[in-house]
Every structure is written in structure tokens, then in C-alpha cells.
N, C-alpha and C positions, 0 to 999 in steps of 0.2 A: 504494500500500500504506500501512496505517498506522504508528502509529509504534511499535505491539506487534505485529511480526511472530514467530509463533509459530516456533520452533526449528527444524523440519520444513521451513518456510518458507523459512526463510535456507541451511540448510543445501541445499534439493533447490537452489534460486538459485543458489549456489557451483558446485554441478554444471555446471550449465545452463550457466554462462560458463564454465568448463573444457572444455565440450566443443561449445560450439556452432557451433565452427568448422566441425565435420565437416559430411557432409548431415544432412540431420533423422534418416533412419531409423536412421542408422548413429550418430548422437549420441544418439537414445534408448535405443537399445540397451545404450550405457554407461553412460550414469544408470543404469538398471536394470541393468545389469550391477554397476555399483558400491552399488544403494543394498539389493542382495540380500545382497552382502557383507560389508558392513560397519556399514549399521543395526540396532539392533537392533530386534527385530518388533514392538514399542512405536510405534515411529517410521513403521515402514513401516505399521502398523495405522491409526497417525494422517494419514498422509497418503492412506492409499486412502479413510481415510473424508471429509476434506475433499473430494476429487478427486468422489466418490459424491454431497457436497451440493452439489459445482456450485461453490466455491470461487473467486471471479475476482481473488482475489490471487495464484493460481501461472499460472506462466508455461507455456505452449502444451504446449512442449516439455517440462514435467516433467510435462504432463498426460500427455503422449503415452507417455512413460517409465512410471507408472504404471499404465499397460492392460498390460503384459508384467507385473508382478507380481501375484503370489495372498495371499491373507493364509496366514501359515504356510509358505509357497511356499519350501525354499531346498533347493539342489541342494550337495550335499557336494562333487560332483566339481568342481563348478564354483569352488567357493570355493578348492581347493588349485590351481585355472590363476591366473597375474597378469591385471589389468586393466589397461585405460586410466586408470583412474583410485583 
């Protein structure tokens, strides 16, 4: 990566190692599970469009976290459950 890692970057990154302990499917799930509720749709706009150009600065697993989200996509109920993360 360079040495201007965009926002979106570092932050899905943070995720990534907080949670990649789990298995894959069950670690993306919570990236996406955390990045619906707490980024805002700015953020998440920006990374589904990186992920769209093909992006070989994110990591697998925030790729993979990104196909469970929609732009505009956030579920109310979901946000008053806790998360992983």
C-alpha cells in the first residue's frame, strides 16, 4: 500500500485484524455487520466504489465484507442489536 492510504482504507484494515480471527465467512459478516452501522454512507459509498474499480490495496476479506453491502442499504432493526465489533 502507499503511503496515502485513503480513510476507508485504514479504517475497513482495523476491521479486518479485529476480526480475522474468526472463519472468513463468519469474519465478513462482521465487517459488514459493523461497517452498516457505524459508517457513515459517505464511507461505505466510497469503498463499494473502490471494491467496483478493482482496488488491490484492500484486503480479501474487506473485499468479501463488501458484497453483503448495498449503497443506501441499512437495516434499522439491525442497528439497535450489538455487534462484534
Amino acid at each position: 500500500m502507499s503511503g496515502d492510504v485513503a480513510p476507508v482504507v485504514r479504517l475497513g484494515h482495523d476491521l479486518v485484524r479485529n476480526f480475522e480471527a474468526l472463519p472468513p465467512e463468519k469474519a465478513a459478516e462482521e465487517v459488514a455487520t459493523h461497517i452498516r452501522k457505524f459508517w457513515d454512507p459517505r464511507m461505505r459509498h466510497d469503498l463499494l466504489a473502490r471494491v467496483r474499480r478493482g482496488d488491490t490495496d484492500l484486503h480479501p476479506l474487506l473485499v468479501r465484507a463488501a458484497e453483503d453491502l448495498v449503497d443506501g442499504d441499512v437495516d434499522r432493526a439491525e442497528i439497535r442489536e450489538p455487534s462484534g465489533g
